[in-house]
C-alpha positions as CSV (number, residue, x, y, z in Angstrom):
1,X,0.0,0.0,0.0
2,X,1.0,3.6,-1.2
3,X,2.4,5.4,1.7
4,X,0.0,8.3,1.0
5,X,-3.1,6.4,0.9
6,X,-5.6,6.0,4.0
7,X,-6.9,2.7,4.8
8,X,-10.9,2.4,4.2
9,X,-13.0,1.6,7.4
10,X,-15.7,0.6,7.8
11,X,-17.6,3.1,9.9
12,X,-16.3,6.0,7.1
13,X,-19.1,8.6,7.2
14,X,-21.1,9.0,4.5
15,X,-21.0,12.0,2.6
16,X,-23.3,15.1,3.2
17,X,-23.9,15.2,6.2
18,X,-26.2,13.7,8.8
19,X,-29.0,11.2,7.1
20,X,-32.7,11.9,8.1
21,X,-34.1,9.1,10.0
22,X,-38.0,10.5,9.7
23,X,-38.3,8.7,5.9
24,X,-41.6,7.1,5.1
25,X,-41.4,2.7,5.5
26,X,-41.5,2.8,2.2
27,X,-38.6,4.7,1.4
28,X,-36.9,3.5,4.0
29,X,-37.3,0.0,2.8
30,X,-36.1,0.9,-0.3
31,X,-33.2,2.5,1.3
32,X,-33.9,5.5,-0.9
33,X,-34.2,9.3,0.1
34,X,-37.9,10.6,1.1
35,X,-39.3,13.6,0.5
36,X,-40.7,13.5,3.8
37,X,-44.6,15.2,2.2
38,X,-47.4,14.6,5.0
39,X,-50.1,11.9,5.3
40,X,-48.2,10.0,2.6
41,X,-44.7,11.2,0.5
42,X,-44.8,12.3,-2.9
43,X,-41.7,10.2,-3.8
44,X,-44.1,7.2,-3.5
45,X,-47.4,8.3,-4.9
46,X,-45.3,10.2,-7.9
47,X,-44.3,6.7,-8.9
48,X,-47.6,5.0,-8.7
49,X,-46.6,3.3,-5.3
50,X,-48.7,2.8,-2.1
51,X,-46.5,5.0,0.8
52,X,-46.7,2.8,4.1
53,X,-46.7,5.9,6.3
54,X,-44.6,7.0,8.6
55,X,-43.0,5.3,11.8
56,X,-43.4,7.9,14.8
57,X,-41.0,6.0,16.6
58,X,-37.2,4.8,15.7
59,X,-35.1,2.8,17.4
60,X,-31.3,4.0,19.1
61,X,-28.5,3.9,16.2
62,X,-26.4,2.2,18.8
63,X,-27.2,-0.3,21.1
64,X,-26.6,-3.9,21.8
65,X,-28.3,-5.2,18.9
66,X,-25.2,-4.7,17.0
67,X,-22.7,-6.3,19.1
68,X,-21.5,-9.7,17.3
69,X,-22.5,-12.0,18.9
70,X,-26.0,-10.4,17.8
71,X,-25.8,-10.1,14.1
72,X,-27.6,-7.5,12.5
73,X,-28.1,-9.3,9.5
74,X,-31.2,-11.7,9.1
75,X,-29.6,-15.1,7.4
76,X,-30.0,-14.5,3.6
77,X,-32.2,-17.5,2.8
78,X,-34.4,-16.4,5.6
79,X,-34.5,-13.1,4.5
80,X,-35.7,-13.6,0.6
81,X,-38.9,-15.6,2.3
82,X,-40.4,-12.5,3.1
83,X,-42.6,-11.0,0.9
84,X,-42.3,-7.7,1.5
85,X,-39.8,-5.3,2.4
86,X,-38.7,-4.2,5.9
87,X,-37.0,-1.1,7.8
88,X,-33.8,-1.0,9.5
89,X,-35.1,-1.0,12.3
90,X,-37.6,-3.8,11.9
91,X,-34.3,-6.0,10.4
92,X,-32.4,-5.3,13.4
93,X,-35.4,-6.7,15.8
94,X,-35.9,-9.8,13.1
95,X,-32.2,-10.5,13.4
96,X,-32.5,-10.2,17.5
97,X,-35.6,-12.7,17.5
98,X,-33.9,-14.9,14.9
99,X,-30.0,-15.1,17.0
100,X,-31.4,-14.4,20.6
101,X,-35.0,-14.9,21.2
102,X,-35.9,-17.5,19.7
103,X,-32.3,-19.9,21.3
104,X,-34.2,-17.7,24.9
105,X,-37.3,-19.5,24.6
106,X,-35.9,-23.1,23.6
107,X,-33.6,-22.8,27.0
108,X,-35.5,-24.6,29.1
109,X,-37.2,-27.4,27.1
110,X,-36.6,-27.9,22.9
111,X,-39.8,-27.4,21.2
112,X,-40.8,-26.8,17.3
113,X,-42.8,-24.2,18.1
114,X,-40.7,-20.5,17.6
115,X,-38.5,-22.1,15.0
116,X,-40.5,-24.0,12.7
117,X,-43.8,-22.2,13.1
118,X,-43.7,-19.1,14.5
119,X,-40.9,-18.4,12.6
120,X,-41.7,-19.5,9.6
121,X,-45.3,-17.9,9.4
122,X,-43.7,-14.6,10.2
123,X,-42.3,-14.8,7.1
124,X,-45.8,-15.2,5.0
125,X,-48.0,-13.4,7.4
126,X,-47.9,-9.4,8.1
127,X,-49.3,-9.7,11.5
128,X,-47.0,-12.5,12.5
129,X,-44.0,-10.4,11.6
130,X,-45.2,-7.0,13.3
131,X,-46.1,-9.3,16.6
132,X,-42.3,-10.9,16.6
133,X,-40.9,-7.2,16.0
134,X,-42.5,-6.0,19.0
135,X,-41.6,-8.8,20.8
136,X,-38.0,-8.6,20.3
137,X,-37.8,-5.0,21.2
138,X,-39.4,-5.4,24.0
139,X,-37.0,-8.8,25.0
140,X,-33.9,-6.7,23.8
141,X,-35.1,-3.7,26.5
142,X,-36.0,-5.7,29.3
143,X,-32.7,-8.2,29.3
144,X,-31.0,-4.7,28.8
145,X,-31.8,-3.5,32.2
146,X,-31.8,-7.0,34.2
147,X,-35.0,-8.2,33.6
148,X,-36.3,-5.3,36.2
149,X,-40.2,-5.0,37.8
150,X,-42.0,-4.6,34.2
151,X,-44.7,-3.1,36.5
152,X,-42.8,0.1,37.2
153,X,-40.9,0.5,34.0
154,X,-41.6,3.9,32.5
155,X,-42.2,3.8,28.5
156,X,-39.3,4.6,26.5
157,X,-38.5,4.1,23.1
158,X,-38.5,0.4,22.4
159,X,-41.3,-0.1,24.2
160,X,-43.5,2.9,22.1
161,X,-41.5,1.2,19.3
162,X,-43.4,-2.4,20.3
163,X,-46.3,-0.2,20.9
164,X,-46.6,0.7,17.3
165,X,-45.4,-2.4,15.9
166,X,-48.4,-4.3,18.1
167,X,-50.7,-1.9,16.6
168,X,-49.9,-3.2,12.9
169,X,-50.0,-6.6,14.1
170,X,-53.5,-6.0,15.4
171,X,-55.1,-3.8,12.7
172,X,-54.2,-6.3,10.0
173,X,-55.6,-9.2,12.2
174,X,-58.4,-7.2,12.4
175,X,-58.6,-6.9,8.4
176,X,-58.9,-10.7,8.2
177,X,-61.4,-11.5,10.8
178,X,-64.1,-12.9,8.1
179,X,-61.3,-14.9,6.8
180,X,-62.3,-18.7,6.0
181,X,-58.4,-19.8,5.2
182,X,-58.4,-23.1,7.7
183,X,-54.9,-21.7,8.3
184,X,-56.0,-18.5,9.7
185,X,-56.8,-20.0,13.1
186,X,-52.5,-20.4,13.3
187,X,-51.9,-17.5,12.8
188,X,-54.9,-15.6,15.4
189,X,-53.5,-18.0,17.5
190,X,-49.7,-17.6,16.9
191,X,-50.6,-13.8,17.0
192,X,-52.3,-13.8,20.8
193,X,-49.0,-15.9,22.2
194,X,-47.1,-13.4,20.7
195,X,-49.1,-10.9,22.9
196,X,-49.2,-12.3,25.9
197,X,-45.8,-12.4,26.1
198,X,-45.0,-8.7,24.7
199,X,-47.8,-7.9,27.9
200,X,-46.1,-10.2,30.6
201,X,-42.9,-8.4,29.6
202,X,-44.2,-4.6,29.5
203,X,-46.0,-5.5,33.0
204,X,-49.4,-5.6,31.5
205,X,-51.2,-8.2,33.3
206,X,-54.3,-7.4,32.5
207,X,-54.1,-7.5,29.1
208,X,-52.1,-10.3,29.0
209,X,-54.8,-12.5,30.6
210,X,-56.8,-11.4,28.3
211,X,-55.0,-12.7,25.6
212,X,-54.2,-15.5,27.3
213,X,-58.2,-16.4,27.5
214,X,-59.0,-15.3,23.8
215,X,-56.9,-17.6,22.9
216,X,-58.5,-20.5,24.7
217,X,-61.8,-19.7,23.7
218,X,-60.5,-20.1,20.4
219,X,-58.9,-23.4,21.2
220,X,-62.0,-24.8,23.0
221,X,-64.8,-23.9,20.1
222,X,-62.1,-25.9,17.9
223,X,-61.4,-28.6,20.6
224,X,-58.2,-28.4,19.6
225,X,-57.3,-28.8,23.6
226,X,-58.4,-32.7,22.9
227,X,-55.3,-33.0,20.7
228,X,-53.0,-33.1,24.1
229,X,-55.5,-35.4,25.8
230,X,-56.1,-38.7,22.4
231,X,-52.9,-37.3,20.1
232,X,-54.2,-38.8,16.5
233,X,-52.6,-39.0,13.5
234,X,-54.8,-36.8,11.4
235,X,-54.3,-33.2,9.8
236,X,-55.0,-31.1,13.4
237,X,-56.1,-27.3,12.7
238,X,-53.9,-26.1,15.2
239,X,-50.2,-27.2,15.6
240,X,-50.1,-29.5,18.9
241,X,-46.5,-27.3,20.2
242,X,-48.9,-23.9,20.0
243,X,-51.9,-26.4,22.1
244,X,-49.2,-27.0,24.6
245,X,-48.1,-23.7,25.1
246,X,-51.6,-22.1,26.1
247,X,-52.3,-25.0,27.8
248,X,-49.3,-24.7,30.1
249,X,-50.2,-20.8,29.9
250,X,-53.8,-21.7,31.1
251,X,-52.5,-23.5,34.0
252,X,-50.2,-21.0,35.7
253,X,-52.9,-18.1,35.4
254,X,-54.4,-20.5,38.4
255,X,-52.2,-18.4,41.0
256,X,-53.2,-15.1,39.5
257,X,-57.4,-14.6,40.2
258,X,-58.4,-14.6,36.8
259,X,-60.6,-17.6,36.6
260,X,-58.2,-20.2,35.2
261,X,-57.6,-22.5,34.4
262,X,-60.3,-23.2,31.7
263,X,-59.0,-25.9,29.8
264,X,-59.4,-27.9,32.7
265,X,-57.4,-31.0,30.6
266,X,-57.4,-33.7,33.9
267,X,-61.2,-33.4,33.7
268,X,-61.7,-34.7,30.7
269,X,-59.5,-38.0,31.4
270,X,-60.8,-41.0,32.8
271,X,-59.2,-41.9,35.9
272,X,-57.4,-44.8,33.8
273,X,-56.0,-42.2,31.6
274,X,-54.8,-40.6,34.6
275,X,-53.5,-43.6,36.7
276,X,-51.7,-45.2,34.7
277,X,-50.4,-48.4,35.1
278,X,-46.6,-47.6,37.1
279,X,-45.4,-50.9,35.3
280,X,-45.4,-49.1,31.9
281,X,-42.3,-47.4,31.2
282,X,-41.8,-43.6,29.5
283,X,-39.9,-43.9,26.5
284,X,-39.0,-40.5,26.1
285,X,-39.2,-37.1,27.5
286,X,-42.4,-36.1,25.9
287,X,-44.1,-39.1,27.2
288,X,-42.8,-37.6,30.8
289,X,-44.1,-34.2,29.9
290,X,-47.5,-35.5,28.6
291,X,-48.2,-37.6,31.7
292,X,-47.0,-34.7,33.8
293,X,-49.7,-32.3,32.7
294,X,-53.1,-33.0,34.1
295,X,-51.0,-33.2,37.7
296,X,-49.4,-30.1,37.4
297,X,-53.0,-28.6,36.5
298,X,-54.7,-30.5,39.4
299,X,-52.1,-29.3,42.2
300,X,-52.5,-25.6,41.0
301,X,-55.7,-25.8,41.0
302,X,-55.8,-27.0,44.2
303,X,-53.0,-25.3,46.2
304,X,-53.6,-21.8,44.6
305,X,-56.6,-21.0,47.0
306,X,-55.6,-23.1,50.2
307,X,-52.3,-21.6,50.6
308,X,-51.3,-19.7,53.2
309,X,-55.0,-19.1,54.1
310,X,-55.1,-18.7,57.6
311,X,-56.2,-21.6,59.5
312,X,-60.4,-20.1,60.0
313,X,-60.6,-19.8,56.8
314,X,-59.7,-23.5,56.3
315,X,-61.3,-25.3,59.2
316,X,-64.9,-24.8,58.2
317,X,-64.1,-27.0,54.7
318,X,-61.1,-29.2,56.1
319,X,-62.1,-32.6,55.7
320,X,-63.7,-31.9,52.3
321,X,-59.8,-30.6,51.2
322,X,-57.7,-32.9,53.0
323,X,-59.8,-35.8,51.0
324,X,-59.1,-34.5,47.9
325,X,-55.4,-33.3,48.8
326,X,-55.1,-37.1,49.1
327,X,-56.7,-38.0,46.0
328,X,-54.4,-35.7,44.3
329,X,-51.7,-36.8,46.0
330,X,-52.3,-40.7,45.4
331,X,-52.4,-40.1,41.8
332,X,-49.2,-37.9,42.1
333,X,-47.1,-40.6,43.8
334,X,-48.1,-43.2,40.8
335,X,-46.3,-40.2,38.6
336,X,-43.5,-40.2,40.6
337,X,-42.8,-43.7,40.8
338,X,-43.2,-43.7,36.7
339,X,-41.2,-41.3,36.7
340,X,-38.2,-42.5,39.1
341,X,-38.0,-45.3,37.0
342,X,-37.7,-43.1,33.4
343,X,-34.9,-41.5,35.2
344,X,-32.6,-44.3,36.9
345,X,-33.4,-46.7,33.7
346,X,-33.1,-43.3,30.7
347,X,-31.5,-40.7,31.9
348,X,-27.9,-41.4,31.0
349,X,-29.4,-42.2,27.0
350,X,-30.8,-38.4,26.8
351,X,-29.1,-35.9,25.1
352,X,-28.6,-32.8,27.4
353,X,-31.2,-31.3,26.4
354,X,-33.4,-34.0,27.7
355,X,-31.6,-34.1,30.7
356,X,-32.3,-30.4,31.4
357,X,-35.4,-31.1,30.9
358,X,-35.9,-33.7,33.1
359,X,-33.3,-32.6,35.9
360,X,-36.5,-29.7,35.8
361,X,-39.3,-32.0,35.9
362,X,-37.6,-33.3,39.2
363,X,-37.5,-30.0,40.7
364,X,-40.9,-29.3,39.5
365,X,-42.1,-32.3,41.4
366,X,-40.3,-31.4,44.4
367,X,-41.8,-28.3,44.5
368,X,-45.2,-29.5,44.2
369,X,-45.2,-32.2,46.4
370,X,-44.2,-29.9,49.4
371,X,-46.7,-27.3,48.2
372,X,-49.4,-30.0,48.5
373,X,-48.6,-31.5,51.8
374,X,-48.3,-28.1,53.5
375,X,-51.3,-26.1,51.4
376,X,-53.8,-26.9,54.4
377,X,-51.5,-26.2,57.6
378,X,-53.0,-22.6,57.8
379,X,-49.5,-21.4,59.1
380,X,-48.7,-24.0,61.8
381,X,-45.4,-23.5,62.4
382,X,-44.8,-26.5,64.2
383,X,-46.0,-28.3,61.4
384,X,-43.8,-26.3,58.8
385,X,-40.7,-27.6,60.5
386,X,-41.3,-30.8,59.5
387,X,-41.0,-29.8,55.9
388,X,-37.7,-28.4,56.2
389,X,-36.3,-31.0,55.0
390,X,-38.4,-31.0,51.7
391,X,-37.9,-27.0,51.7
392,X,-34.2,-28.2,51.3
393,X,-34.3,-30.2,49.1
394,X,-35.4,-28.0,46.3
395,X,-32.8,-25.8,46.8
396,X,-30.0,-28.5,46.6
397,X,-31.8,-29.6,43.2
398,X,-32.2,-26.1,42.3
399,X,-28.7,-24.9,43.0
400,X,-26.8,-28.0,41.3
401,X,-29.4,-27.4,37.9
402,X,-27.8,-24.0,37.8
403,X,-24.2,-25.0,37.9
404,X,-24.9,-27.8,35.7
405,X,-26.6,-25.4,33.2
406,X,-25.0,-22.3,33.1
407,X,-27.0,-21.0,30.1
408,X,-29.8,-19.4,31.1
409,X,-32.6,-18.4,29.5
410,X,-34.2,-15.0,30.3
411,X,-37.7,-15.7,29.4
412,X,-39.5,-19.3,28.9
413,X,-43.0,-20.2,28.6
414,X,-42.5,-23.2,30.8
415,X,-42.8,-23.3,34.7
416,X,-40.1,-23.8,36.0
417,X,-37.7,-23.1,39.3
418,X,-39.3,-20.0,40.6
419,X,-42.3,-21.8,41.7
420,X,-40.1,-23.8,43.8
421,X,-37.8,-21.6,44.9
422,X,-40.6,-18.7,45.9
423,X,-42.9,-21.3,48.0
424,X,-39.3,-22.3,50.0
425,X,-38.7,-18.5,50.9
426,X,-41.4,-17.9,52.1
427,X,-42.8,-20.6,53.5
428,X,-39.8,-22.7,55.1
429,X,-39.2,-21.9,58.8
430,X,-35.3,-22.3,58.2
431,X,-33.8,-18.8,57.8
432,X,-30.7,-20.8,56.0
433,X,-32.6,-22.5,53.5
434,X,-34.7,-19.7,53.3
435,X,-31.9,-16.8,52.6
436,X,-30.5,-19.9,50.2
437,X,-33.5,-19.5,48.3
438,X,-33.8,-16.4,47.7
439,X,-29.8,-16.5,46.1
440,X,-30.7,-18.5,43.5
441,X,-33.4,-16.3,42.5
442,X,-31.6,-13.4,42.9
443,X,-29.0,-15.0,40.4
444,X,-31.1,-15.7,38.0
445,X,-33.6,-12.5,37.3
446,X,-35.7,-14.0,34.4
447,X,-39.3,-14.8,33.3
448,X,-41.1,-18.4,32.8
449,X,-44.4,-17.8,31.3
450,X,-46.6,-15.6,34.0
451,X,-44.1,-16.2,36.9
452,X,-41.8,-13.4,37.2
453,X,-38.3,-14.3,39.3
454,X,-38.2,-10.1,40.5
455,X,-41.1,-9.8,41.1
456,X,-41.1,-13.3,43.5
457,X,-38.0,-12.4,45.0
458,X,-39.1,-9.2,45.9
459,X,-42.0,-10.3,47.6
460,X,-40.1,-12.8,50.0
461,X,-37.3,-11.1,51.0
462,X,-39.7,-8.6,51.8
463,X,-41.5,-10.9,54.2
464,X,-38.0,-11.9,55.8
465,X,-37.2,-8.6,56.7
466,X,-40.2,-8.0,58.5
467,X,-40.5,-11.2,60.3
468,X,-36.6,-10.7,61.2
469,X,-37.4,-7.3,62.9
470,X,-40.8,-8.1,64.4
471,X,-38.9,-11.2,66.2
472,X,-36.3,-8.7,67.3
473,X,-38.6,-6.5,68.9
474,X,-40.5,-9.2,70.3
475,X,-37.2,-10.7,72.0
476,X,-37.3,-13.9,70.3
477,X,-33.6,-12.8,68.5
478,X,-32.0,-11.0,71.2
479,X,-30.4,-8.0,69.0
480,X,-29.5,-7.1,65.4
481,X,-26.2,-8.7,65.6
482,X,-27.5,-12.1,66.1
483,X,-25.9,-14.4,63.0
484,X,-28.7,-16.1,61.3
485,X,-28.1,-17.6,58.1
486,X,-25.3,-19.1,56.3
487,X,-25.5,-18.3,52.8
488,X,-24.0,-20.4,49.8
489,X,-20.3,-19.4,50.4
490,X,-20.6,-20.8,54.0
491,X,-20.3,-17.3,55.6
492,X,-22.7,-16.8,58.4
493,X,-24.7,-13.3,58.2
494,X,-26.1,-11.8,61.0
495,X,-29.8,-10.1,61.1
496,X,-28.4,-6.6,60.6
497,X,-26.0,-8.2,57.4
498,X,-29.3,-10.0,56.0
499,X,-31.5,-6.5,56.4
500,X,-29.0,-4.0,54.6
501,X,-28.5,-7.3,51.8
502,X,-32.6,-7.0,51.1
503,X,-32.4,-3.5,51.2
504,X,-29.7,-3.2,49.0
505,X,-31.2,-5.6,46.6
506,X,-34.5,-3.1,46.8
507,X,-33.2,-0.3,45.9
508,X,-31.0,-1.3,43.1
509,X,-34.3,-2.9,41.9
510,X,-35.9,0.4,42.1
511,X,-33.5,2.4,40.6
512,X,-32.9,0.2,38.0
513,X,-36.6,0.9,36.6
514,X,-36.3,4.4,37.4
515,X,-34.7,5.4,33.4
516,X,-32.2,8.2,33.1
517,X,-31.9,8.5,37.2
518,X,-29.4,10.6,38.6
519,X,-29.5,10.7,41.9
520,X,-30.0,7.1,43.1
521,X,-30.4,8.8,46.8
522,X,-33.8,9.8,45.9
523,X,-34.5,6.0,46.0
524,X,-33.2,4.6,49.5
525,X,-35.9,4.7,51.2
526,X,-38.2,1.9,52.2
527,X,-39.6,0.2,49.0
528,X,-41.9,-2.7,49.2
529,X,-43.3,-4.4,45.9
530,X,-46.5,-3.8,46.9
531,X,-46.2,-0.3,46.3
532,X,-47.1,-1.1,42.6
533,X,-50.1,-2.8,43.6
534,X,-52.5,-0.6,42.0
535,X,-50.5,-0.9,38.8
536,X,-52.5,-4.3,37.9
537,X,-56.0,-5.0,38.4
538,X,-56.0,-8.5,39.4
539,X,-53.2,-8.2,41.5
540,X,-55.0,-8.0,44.7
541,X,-55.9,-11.9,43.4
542,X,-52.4,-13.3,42.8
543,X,-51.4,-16.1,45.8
544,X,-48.4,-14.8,46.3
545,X,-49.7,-11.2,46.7
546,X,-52.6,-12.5,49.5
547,X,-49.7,-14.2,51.4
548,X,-47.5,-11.3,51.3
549,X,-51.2,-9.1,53.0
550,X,-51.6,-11.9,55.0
551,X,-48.3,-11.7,56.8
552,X,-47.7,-8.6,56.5
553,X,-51.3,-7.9,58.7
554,X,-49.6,-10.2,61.6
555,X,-46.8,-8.2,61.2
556,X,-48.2,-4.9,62.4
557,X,-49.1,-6.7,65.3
558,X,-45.7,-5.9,66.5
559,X,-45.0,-2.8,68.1
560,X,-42.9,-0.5,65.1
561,X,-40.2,0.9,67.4
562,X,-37.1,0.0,67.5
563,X,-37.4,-2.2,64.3
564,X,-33.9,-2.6,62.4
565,X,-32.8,0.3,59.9
């Protein structure tokens, strides 16, 4: 090379000057220069072309989109299946779904359903495509800031960026709802999951439920539901992985008062279908997951309004519950001797994949079997204690699933260790495996389906720190220096080291929703999660909300001075 000549790089400006960024789509797409006319540019109409409008918001020219590990280039083969052409901005959030999302939501259990249908019907269907924009802007934001409280996240760009591209999605929905394709009940369907998720990520409850049960209406006037229940090997209308995943959607609304679930699969098996005969092996993890279903539906059901109900509020209906805890339970323990045998006889065979996936459904099934036998103690303590060796359990499971899996997924649609981990927080009368707990959680912040590990965390740690200082004032620990847990590392904390941990933990929490804070003193003082109580309508009916009253009410019992600071 000539002495005298500059190297070319790659980020050399382009001539003239700064480029606009307010082009029509259609421009844009066309990566040609608008006019920029009102309503609809003449640059367009001139040429006999129909002008898309204008977007009224664009995403940040820099941001971790582009780093490369991310690429922001949709594959080539994928990208000449659309039929139409897209905006920068739209590529970028295609290439974020395609590389990141989609790899996100396969984390905890492989499935076909986000790469060969959702996928792949973004790619013939408008409304499809705008959905799985929005959705990956609004993944991108959220994992940008630590998977934070979505309740008390202030709009900013991406999200009124999702905001718009939702709208699209909806409108041309909307355009189609007289449509008699057979196919079009995919797409509505593929569509509504789409937005559920965008909701459960922006903190819109409400409106995700909503979804959630337009989306099983539409599954019950097809009695598509029945596909999960006899599997047959005819043309279905509605892919079985899509079934599955409102389904399993369905079933963990159970803890948030909105009704579910209303599937209600276990109630239209026989008890045969149920019971199973022990003696008959599962081949494979699917047969595992299939079986596991109706139980995982009956225990929510069940559990969601018995626990931590005071013991009044039990006694009146007690031998009614406790007969049909142990019905539940009987069928339960036929599960888990299937499935003990699947796992001593298969496991080593599955890929590791599988093995994630059932190394899960043994924590799952921890988790629930505790949550049953204690669901009807009303708060005996006494009682408690004689889980505590179930409580730790789950965290022993829990904690070795983490190091065994280091990749982890920050949203899923599948239940999966906060569950577990939330009931063991807050319900264990061990401040060890308690505080144990709520590390793991704290480790991973992420989202599987409506269960949010923030929000879960905040909640329990919460109810430590009260009980802590109401037992201090009460004398039962004699002062703040007291040690009281031994956390992971084997260091022992005292009640004073625990307290300014939570609190820490709370107000990093709040100032990390608080955008473009300065002054993170503004936010040090007491926070409680309940403080965005009135951001969700059906909140006052999630479980885990009416414990967190509940014991928060026997709390105040306590005299308030001299609690810890």
């Amino acid at each position: 090379m000539s002495p005298n000549m500059k190297p070319i790089t790659a980020d050399r400006r382009r001539a003239g000057g700064k480029r606009s960024r307010k082009g029509c789509r259609t421009c844009r797409a066309r990566h040609i220069k608008c006019d920029e006319a009102p309503g609809s540019c003449q640059n367009c109409t001139s040429s006999g072309r129909r002008c898309d409008g204008y977007d009224l918001y664009r995403l940040p020219l820099k941001g971790r989109l582009l780093k490369k590990d991310s690429p922001p280039q949709v594959r080539v083969e994928i990208l000449n299946g659309f039929r139409w052409k897209m905006t920068s901005d739209e590529r970028r959030c295609l290439s974020y779904f395609q590389n990141h999302t989609i790899p996100t939501l396969l984390g905890l259990f492989d499935s076909t359903l986000w790469e060969k249908l959702v996928f792949q019907i973004s790619q013939s269907e408008p409304a499809v495509y705008h959905a799985v924009v929005a959705l990956s802007a609004i993944h991108y934001d959220s994992e940008a800031k630590g998977m934070p409280l979505p309740m008390d996240q202030p709009r900013n760009t991406w999200h009124q960026f999702a905001l718009e591209q939702l709208s699209r999605a909806f409108n041309l929905l909307t355009k189609r709802r007289t449509s008699q394709d057979p196919r079009f009940c995919n797409v509505t369907l593929v569509c509504c999951l789409l937005f559920v998720l965008s909701d459960l990520l922006r903190g819109h409850y409400d409106n995700a439920f909503g979804h959630l049960q337009s989306g099983i209406r539409i599954l019950q006037d097809l009695q598509a539901h029945r596909q999960l229940i006899a599997p047959t090997p005819r043309e279905e209308l509605v892919e079985q992985s899509l079934v599955a995943a409102f389904a399993h959607l369905d079933i963990m609304s159970t803890h948030f008062g909105v009704g579910g679930p209303l599937l209600c699969i276990e109630n239209e098996l026989s008890d045969h279908q149920i019971d199973c005969d022990p003696s008959i092996p599962f081949q494979n993890l699917q047969d595992v997951l299939r079986a596991f279903e109706p139980y995982f539906s009956m225990v929510f059901q069940f559990i969601s309004p018995c626990m931590y109900r005071p013991p009044d509020h039990i006694g009146a209906d007690y031998e009614a519950l406790h007969l049909q805890q142990l019905h539940i339970w009987s069928g339960m323990s036929h599960f888990i001797r299937r499935f003990k045998q699947f796992y001593s006889s298969m496991y080593t065979r599955l890929s590791r994949a599988e093995q994630r996936g059932t190394d899960l459904v043994e924590i799952w099934l921890l988790g629930l079997s505790v949550a049953l036998k204690t669901c009807l103690v009303g708060g005996d303590l006494t009682v408690l204690d004689c889980y505590t060796s179930d409580y730790h359990m789950v965290v022993i499971r829990t904690e070795a699933f983490l190091q065994k899996y280091p990749e982890r997924p920050s949203i899923s649609i599948q239940c999966g260790i906060i569950p577990p981990l939330f009931h063991t927080a807050f319900a264990c009368r061990d401040y060890t495996v308690r505080w144990q707990a709520l590390e793991l959680l704290w480790e991973w912040p992420h989202r599987e389906g409506t269960f949010d590990s923030n929000w879960c965390v905040s909640l329990a740690s919460q109810a430590i720190k009260l009980e802590l200082q109401a037992n201090i004032v009460s004398g039962q620990i004699p002062d703040d220096t007291t040690p009281i847990v031994t956390n992971r590392a084997g260091q022992l904390l005292s009640v004073k080291e625990v307290v300014a941990i939570i609190t820490d933990h709370q107000r990093r929490m709040r100032v990390s929703n608080v955008q473009g804070a300065r002054d993170a003193s503004m936010f040090e003082g007491e926070f409680s999660p309940l403080d965005l109580l009135e951001s969700v309508k059906c909140m006052s009916g999630w479980s885990c909300v009416r414990a967190f009253n509940a014991f928060a009410a026997q709390m105040e019992t306590y005299p308030r001075s001299g609690l810890v600071q």
